[in-house]
C-alpha positions in Angstrom: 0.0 0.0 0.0 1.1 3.3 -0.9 1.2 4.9 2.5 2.1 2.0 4.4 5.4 1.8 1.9 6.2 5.3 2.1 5.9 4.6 6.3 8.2 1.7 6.7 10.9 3.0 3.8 11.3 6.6 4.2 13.3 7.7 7.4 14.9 11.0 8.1 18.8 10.2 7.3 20.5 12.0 4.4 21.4 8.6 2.7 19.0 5.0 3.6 18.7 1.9 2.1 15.0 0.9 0.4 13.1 -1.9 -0.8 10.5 -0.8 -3.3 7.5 -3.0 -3.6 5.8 -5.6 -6.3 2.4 -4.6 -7.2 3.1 -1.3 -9.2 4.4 -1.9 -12.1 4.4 1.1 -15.1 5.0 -1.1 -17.8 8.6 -2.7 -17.1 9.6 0.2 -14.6 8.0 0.8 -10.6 5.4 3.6 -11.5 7.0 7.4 -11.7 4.4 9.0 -9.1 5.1 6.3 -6.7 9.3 6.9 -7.2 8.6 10.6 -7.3 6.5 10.5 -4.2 9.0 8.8 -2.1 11.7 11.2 -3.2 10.0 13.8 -2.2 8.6 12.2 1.3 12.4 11.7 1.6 13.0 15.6 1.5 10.6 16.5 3.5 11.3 14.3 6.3 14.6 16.2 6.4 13.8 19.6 7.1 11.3 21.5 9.5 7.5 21.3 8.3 7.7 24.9 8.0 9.2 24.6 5.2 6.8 23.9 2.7 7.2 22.0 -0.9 6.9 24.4 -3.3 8.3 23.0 -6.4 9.5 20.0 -7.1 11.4 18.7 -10.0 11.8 15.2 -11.5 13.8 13.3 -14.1 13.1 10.2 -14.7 16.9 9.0 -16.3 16.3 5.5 -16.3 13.7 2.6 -15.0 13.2 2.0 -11.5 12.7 -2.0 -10.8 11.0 -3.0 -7.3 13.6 -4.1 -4.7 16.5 -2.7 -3.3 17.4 0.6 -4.0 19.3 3.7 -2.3 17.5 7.2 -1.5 20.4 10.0 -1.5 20.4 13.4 -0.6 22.4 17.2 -0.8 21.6 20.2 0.2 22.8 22.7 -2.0 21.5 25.8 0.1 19.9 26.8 3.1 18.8 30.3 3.6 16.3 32.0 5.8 13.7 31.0 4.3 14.4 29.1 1.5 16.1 25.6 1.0 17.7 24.4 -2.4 17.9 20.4 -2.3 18.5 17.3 -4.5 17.7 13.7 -4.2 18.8 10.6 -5.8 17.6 6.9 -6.4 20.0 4.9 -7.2 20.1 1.0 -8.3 22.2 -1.4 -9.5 25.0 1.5 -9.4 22.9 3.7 -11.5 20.7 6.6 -11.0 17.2 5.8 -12.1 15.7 9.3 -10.2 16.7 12.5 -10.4 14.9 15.5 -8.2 15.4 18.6 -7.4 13.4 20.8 -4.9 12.7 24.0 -3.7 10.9 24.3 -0.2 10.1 27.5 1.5 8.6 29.6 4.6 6.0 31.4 4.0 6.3 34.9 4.5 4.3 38.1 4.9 3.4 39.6 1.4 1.2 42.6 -0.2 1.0 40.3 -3.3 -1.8 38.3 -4.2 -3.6 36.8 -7.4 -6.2 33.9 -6.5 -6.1 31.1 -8.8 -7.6 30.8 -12.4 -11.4 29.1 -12.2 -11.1 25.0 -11.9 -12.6 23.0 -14.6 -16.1 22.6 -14.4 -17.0 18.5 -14.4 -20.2 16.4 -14.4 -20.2 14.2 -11.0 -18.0 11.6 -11.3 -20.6 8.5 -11.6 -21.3 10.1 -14.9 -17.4 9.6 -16.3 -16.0 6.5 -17.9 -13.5 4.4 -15.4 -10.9 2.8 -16.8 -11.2 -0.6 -17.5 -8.9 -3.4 -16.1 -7.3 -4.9 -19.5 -3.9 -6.4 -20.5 -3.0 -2.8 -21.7 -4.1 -1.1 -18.1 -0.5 -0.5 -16.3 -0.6 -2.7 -12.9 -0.4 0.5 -11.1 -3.7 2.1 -12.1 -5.4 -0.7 -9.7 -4.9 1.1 -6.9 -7.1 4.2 -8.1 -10.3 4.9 -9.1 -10.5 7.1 -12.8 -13.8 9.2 -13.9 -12.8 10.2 -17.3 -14.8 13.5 -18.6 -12.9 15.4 -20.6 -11.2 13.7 -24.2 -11.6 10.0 -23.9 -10.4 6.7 -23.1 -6.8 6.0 -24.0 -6.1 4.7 -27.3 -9.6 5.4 -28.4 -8.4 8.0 -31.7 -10.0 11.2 -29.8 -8.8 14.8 -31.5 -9.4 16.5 -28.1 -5.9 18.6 -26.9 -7.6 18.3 -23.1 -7.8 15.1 -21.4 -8.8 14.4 -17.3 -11.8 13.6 -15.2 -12.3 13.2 -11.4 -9.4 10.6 -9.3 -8.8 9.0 -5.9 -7.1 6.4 -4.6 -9.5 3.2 -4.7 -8.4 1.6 -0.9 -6.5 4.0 1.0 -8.3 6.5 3.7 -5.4 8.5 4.5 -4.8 12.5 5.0 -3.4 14.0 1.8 0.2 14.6 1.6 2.4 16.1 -1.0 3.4 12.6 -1.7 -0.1 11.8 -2.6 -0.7 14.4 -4.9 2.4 13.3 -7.0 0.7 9.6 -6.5 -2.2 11.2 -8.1 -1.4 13.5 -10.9 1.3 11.2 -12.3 -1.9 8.4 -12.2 -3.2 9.9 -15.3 -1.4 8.5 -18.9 0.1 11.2 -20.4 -3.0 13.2 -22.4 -1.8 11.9 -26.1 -2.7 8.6 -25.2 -6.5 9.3 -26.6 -5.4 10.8 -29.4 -3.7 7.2 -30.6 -5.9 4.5 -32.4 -3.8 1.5 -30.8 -1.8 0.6 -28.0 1.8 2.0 -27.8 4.5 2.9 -24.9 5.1 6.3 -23.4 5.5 7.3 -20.2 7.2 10.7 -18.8 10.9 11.8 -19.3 10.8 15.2 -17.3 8.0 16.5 -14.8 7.9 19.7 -12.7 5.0 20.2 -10.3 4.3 22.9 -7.7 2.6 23.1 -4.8 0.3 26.4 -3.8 1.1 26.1 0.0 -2.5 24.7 1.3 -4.3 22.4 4.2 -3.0 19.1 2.5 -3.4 17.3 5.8 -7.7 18.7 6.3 -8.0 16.6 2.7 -8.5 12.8 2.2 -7.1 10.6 -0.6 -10.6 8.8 -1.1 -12.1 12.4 -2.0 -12.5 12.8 -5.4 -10.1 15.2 -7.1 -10.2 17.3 -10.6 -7.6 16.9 -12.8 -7.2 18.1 -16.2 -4.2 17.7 -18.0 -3.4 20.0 -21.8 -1.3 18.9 -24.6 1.0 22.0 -25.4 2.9 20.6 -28.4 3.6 17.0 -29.3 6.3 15.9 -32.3 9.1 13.4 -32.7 7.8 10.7 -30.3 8.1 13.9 -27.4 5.5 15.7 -26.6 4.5 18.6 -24.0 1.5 19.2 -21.8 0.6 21.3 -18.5 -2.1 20.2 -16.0 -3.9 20.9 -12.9 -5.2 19.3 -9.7 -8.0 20.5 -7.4 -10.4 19.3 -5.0 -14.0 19.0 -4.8 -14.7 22.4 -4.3 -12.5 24.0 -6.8 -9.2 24.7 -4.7 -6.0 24.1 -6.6 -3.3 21.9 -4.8 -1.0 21.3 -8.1 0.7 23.0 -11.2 2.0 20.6 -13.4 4.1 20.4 -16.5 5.6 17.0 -18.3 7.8 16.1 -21.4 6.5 12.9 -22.1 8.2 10.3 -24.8 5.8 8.4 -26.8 6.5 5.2 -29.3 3.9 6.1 -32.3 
């Protein structure tokens, strides 16, 4: 389970040890979110939580496997209020994660600019779920999918938006940053509908930022908006930016990904 794992593996020392679990598979690799999220647990269990995650990001440099693995970490500055950080997983000799993070206090301010308006949705018992099939990733078992905007994956849609309402399907646990990387990284990357038949992609870069709000007053079997953009898409590489809110409308996530696809 995904906060059971991130419990028993992720401890406050600079440099650990891990064993990452069977049962989330991304294809051939552990799935991204899940890496991405432990990272980033991993950061934050370092530091006072005053300091809050505001952006975090990811490059995925080569497949994660389950099973042992090594979480490092550097600190490349610590100011007042401000802390520049890096983290590592490392297997088999060979870094499979890189992340880099920015985390901050907040401080007083005369600026402010709420948030653009979230995307409207129907309720989510009127979206498509995503069916379990021999082309559904392992990892997408462990959340619930109410597709309402573009369409299923693979299904030739000409939409450039794609997203719907997510949660994770057996896990009543207060939201954490970690969980919000769990569920925005959940989604397939938003050119998937746009193909007629199966074929591999998965993300190559992701940054993702984090408007500094009550995570912990939030659950993970809520449902959540998300709606991800495709910005530009060529060569097997494309670009997209996407969002994700609560019930209500509140933004938690800004997030961008270069995404490699194989068609």
């Amino acid at each position: 389970m995904f906060f059971e794992t991130l419990a028993q593996i992720v401890k406050d020392k600079h440099q650990q040890s891990i064993e990452l679990p069977e049962g989330w598979a991304q294809g051939r690799a552990f799935f991204g979110g899940f890496s991405a999220g432990i990272a980033a647990d991993f950061i934050l269990k370092q530091f006072d939580a005053a300091y809050h995650m505001r952006a975090f990001n990811v490059s995925f440099v080569a497949p994660t496997a389950p099973g042992s693995a090594d979480l490092s970490l550097n600190i490349l500055r610590q100011g007042s209020s401000v802390v520049q950080v890096s983290a590592q997983i490392i297997q088999n000799g060979e870094v499979t994660l890189f992340a880099l993070a920015s985390l901050g206090k907040a401080r007083e301010s005369q600026v402010f600019e709420d948030q653009e308006p979230a995307p409207e949705f129907a309720a989510p018992e009127h979206g498509m779920g995503i069916p379990d099939s021999p082309v559904t990733p392992e990892f997408a078992k462990h959340f619930d999918y109410r597709i309402l905007r573009g369409g299923m994956p693979f299904s030739g849609q000409v939409e450039r938006e794609f997203g719907g309402w997510v949660r994770f399907k057996n896990e009543q646990h207060e939201m954490t940053i970690a969980a919000v990387l769990g569920l925005v990284d959940a989604w397939p990357p938003a050119v998937l509908p746009r193909l007629k038949k199966p074929a591999p992609a998965s993300s190559l870069t992701w940054t993702i930022e984090f408007p500094d709000k009550r995570l912990s007053e939030k659950q993970t079997t809520a449902w959540w908006r998300y709606l991800a953009t495709i910005e530009y898409a060529a060569d097997g590489y494309g670009h997209s930016r996407a969002g994700l809110w609560d019930e209500q409308g509140e933004l938690f996530a800004i997030s961008r990904q270069t995404f490699t696809v194989f068609a």
